[in-house]
N, C-alpha and C positions, 0 to 999 in steps of 0.2 A: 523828427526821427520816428521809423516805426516800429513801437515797442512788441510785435508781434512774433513768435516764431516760425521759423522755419520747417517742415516736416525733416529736413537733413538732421536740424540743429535739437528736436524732440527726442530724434531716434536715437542720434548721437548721446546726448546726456544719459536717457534711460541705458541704455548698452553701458557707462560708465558706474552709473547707481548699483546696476545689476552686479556688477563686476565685481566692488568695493564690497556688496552686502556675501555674495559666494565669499570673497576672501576671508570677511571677517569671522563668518560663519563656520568654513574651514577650520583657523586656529581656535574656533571654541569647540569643535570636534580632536584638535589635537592634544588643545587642554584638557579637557576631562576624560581619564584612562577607562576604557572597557572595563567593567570588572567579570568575569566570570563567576558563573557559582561557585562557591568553596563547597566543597565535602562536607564541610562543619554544620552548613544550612539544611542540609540532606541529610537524610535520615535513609538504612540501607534495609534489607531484611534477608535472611537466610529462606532461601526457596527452593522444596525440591519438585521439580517441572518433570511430569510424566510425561516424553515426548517421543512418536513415535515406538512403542514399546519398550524405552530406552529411561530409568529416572537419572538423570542432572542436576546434580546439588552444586548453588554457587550463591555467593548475596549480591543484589540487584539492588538497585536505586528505585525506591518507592515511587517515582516518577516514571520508571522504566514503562513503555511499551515492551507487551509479547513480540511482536514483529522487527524491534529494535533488539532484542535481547535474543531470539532466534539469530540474527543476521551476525550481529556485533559480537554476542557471545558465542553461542553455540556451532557459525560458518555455518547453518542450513542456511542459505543463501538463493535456494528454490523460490520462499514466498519473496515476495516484490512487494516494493514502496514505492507506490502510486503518486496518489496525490497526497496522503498522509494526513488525509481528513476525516476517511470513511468514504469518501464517495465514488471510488472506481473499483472497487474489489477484486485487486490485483495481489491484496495481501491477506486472501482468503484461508483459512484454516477449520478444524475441522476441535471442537472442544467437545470434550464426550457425545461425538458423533452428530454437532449438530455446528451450522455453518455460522463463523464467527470473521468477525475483521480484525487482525492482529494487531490491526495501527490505533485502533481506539479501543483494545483492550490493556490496562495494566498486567505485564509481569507477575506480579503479584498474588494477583486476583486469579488466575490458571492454576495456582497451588493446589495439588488434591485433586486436579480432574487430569484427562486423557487428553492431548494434546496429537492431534496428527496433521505432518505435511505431507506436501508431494512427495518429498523424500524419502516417506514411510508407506505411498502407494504400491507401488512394484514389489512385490513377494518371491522370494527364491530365483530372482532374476529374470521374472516376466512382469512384463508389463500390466497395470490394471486395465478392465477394459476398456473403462474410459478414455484411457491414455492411447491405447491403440486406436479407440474408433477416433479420435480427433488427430491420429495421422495418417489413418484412412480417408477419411472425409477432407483432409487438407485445413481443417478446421484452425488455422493459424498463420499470420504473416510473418509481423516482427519476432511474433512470441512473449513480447515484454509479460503479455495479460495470463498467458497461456497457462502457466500452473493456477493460478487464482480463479480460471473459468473450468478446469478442471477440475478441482477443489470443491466449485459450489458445483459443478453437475452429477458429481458423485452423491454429494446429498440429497439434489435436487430429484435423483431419481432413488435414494433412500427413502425420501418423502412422498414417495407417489407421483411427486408435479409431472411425468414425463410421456403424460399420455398422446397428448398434441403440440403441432409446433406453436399454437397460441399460449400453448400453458408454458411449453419450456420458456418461450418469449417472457412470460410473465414471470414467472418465479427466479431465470437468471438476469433479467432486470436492471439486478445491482452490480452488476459485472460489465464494465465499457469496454471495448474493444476501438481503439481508435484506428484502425485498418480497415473496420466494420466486416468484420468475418462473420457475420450473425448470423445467415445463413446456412455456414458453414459448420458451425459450433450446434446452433439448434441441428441441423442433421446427424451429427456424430453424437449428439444426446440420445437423439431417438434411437437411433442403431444400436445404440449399449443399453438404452433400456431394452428394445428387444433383447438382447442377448440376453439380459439377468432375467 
């Protein structure tokens, strides 16, 4: 007799081993309960957040992201959560006037500084210029990224960078666009830095 296997009779077993080890593995996900963090392990802190010329007193979870704590607490719901690692700058803000990423800043940590979003761009019901030159220029598809690239080109041209389209390129950088409007964006830069 030939003690050899079959390719049918390999797959077949493996296909049943697999099976048995999923199930088992299952009820040992069923058995052990999730726990969530309790409040008890967390520690909160009373925070008053200068935002938009506006201060907002409330106690936050020392864990809290600013960008979590804009959206969840406050409904400014303008900045955007990207990737929620720092690396798309979609949740760009502006921390005593200098470009910051909300998702890898603590809550916290913003105590006692100036805090502006898009929200807080438009003055007595016009638009800032930035804002207009990037629906001039069409400087947007989805819009997902849109307030966070406006956000940093308002600095971007606070900071001087807005001389050329190699400098805009370089200094909004940090800002993805996955539609790739970059073109688009870099020209509505330069047109608002002329304007200012």
């Amino acid at each position: 007799m030939d003690d050899r296997w079959t390719r049918r009779e390999v797959l077949g077993t493996a296909a049943a081993l697999s099976g048995v080890t999923a199930l088992g593995r299952a009820n040992l996900v069923e058995a052990a309960p999730q726990r969530a963090p309790s409040a008890d392990n967390a520690s909160s802190t009373a925070v008053r957040l200068q935002i938009n010329g506006q201060e907002h007193a409330l106690t936050v979870d020392n864990r809290a992201t600013l960008l979590d704590t804009l959206r969840e607490r406050l409904e400014l719901t303008g900045t955007r959560k990207g990737c929620d690692r720092g690396e798309c700058g979609a949740c760009t803000v502006h921390i005593d006037g200098h470009r910051a990423l909300s998702c890898m800043t603590l809550a916290v940590m913003a105590q006692g500084r100036h805090i502006a979003t898009i929200e807080g761009l438009a003055k007595d019901g016009r638009l800032h210029p930035v804002q207009a030159a990037f629906i001039e220029y069409d400087a947007f598809q989805c819009g997902y990224c849109t307030s966070g690239q406006i956000m940093s080109a308002v600095a971007c041209i606070a900071e001087g960078h807005a001389g050329s389209d190699a400098q805009i390129a370089e200094y909004m950088s940090g800002n993805l666009c996955r539609c790739a409007a970059y073109p688009q964006i870099r020209a509505a830069v330069h047109a608002a830095a002329k304007g200012a």
